[in-house]
PLY file of the C-alpha trace (Angstrom):
ply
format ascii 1.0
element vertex 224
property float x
property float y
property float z
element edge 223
property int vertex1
property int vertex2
end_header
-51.14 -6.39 -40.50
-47.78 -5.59 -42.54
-47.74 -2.42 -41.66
-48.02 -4.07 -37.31
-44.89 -7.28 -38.94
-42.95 -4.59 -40.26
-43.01 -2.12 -37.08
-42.31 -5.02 -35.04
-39.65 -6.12 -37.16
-38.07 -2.54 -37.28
-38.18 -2.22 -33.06
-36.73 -5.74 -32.68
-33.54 -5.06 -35.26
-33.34 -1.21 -33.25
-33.52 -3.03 -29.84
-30.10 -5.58 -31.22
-28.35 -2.49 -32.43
-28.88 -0.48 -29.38
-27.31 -3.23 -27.41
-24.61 -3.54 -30.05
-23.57 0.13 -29.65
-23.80 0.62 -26.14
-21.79 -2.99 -25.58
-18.95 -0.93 -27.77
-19.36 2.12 -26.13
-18.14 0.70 -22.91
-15.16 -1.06 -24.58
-11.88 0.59 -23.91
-9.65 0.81 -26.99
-6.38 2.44 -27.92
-6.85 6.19 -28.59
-10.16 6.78 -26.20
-10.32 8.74 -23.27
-11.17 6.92 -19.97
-11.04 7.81 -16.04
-9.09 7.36 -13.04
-11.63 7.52 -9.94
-10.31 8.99 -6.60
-11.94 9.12 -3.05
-11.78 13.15 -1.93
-10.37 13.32 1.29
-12.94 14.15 4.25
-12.89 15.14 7.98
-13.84 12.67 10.15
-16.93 14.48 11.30
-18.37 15.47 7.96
-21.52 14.02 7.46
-22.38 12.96 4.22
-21.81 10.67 1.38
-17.93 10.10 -0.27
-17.60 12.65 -2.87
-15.16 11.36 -5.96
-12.92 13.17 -8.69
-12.45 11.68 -11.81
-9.32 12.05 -14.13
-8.93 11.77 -17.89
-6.34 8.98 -19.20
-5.84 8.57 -22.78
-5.61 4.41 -23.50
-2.55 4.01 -25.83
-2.40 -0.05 -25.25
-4.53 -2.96 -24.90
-2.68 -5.89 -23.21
-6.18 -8.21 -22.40
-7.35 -6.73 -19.24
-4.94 -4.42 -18.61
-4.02 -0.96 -19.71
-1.67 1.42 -20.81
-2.26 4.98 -20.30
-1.10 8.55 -20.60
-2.51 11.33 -18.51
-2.75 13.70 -21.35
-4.02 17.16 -19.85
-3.28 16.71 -16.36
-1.57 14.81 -13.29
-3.66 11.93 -11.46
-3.23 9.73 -8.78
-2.35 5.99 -9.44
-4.73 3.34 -7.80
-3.17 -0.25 -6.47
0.38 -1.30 -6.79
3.30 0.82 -7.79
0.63 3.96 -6.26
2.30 7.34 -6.77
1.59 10.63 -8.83
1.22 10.71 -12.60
2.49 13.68 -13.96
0.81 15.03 -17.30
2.63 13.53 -20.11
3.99 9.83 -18.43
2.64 6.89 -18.74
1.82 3.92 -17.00
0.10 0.23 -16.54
-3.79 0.00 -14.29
-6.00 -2.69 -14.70
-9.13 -2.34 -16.10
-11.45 -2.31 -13.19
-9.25 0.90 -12.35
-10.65 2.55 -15.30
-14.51 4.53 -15.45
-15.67 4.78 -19.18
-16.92 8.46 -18.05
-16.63 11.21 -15.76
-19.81 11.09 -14.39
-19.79 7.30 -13.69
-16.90 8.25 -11.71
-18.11 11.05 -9.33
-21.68 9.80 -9.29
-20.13 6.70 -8.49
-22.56 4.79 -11.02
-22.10 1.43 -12.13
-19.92 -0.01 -14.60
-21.10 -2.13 -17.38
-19.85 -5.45 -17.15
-18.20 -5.15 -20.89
-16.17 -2.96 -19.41
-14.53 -5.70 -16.72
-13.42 -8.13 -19.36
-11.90 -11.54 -17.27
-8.27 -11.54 -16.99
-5.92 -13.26 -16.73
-2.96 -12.01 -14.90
0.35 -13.18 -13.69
0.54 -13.09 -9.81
4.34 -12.25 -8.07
5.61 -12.53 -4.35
8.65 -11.69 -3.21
9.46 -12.91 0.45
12.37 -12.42 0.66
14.73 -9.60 2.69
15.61 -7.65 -0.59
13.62 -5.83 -3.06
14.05 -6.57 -6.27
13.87 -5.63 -10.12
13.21 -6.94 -13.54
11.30 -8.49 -15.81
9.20 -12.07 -17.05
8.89 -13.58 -20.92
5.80 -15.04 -20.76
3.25 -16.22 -23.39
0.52 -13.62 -24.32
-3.06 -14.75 -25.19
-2.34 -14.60 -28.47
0.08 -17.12 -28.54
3.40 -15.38 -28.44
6.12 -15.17 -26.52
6.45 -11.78 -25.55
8.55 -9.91 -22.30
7.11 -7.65 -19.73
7.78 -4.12 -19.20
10.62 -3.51 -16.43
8.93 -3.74 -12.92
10.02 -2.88 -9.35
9.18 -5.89 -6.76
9.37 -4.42 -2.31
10.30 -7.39 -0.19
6.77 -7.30 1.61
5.79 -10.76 1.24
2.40 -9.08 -0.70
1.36 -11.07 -3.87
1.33 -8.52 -6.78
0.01 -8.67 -10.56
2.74 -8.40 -13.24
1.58 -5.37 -14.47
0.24 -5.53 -18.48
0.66 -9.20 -18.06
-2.16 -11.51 -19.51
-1.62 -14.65 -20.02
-3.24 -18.71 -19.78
-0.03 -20.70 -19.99
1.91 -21.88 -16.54
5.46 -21.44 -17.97
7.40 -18.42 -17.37
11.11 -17.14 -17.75
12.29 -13.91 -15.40
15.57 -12.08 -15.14
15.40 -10.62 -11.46
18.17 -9.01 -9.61
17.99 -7.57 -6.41
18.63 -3.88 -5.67
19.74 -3.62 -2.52
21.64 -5.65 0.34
24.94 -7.76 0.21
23.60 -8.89 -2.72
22.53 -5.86 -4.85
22.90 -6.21 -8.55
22.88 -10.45 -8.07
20.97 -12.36 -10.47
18.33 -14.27 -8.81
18.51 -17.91 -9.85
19.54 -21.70 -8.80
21.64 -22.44 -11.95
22.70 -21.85 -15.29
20.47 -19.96 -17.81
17.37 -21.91 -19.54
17.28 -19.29 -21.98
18.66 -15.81 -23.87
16.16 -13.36 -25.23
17.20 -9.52 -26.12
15.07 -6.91 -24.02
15.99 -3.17 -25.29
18.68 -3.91 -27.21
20.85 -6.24 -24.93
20.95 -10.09 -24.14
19.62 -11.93 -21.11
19.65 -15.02 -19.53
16.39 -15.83 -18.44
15.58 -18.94 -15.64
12.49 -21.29 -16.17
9.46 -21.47 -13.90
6.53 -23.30 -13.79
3.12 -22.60 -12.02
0.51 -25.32 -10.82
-1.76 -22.79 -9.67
-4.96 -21.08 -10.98
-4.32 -17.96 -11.53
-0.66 -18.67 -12.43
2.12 -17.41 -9.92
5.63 -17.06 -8.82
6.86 -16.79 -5.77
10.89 -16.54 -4.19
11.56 -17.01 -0.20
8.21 -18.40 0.03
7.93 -20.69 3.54
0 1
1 2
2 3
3 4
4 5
5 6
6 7
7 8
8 9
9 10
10 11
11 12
12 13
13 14
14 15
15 16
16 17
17 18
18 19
19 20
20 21
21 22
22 23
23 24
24 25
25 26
26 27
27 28
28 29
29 30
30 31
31 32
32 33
33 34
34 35
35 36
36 37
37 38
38 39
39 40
40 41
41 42
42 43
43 44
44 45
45 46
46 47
47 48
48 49
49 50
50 51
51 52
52 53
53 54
54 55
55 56
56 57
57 58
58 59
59 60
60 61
61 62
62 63
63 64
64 65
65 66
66 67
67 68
68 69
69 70
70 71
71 72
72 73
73 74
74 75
75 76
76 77
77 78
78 79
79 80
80 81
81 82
82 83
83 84
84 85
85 86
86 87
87 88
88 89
89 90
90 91
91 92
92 93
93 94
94 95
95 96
96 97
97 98
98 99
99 100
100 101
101 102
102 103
103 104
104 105
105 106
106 107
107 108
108 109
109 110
110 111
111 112
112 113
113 114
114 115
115 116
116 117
117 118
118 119
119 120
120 121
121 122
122 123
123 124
124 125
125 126
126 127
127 128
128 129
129 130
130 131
131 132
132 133
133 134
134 135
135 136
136 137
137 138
138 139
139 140
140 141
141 142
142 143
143 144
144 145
145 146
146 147
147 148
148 149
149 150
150 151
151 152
152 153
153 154
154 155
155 156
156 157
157 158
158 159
159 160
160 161
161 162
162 163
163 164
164 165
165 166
166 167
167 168
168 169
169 170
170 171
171 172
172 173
173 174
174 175
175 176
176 177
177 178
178 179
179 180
180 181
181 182
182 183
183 184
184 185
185 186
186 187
187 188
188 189
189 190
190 191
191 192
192 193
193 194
194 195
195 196
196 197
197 198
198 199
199 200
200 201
201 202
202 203
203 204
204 205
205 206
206 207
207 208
208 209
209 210
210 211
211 212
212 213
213 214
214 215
215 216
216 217
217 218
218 219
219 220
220 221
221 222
222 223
């Protein structure tokens, strides 16, 4: 009868720590090695299922839900916004559903463990108008602090965009945005005065106020 309490005991505190470790297995942290996931290209009439490649990222940041990375030993693709080639050695921002925890997920396509899609909470962007523009948002991170974003790039497509590396819960915001091209390249985008200065890299910045009453939080200029 022990001997029956004590095996049971044993497989039920196994079972918890198998569940344990493969719950952290799937977590991506800074230093581990996950995977970018490309569709191969195929002819038209090629019959047969999508074949995929998968490429190793190193994660060297964890921003809540989103990612830095470096590609490490070789060049890769970029999914989503900002797409374009990653040469070995740069880095960049992806979100975590862009990321396979291993190769063989990737190419066999297999599915990803939900504790490895934490829920985020990103910071949406538009930008309607005719110009593209550049520059960055001070936001506060879910830890509580006010932090600023990396430099970003924003086309005048009218497309709604995540801030990339931005998590946040709060629905106040501060940007510095010029636009880059146009009569009115190198303008600062805002209505009036500056609500605030913060240094970014070394140099001062006045930084406009903006508030968001939606769910996920957003901003939006030339929207009709």
């Amino acid at each position: 009868m022990f001997r029956f309490a004590c095996r049971g005991l044993f497989l039920f505190v196994f079972g918890i720590a198998s569940l344990l470790a493969v719950g952290a297995a799937q977590a991506f942290t800074v230093g581990q090695v996950a995977y970018l996931c490309k569709k191969n290209d195929k002819l038209l009439w090629v019959i047969g299922p999508d074949s995929y490649s998968a490429f190793p990222v190193r994660i060297i940041r964890n921003a809540g839900g989103s990612y830095r990375i470096l590609a490490h030993t070789r060049g890769c693709i970029l999914p989503g916004f900002g797409a374009g080639y990653l040469s070995r050695g740069q880095e960049a921002w992806v979100e975590s559903y862009d990321l396979w925890s291993t190769r063989a997920s990737c190419e066999g396509r297999g599915q990803k463990s939900q504790a490895s899609k934490p829920k985020t909470y990103p910071l949406k962007i538009q930008n309607a108008c005719r110009h593209d523009m550049r520059g960055f948002v001070r936001y506060k991170n879910l830890s509580g602090n006010w932090v600023n974003s990396d430099w970003f790039s924003l086309p005048a497509d009218g497309k709604i965009y995540n801030v990339r590396g931005v998590q946040t819960k709060n629905s106040t915001f501060y940007h510095y945005l010029t636009y880059t091209e146009g009569p009115k390249a190198g303008k600062i985008i805002a209505s009036k005065a500056p609500d605030i200065r913060r240094e970014k890299d070394g140099k001062s910045y006045g930084l406009s106020e903006l508030r968001s009453s939606s769910n996920p939080p957003s901003i939006a200029f030339c929207k009709k």
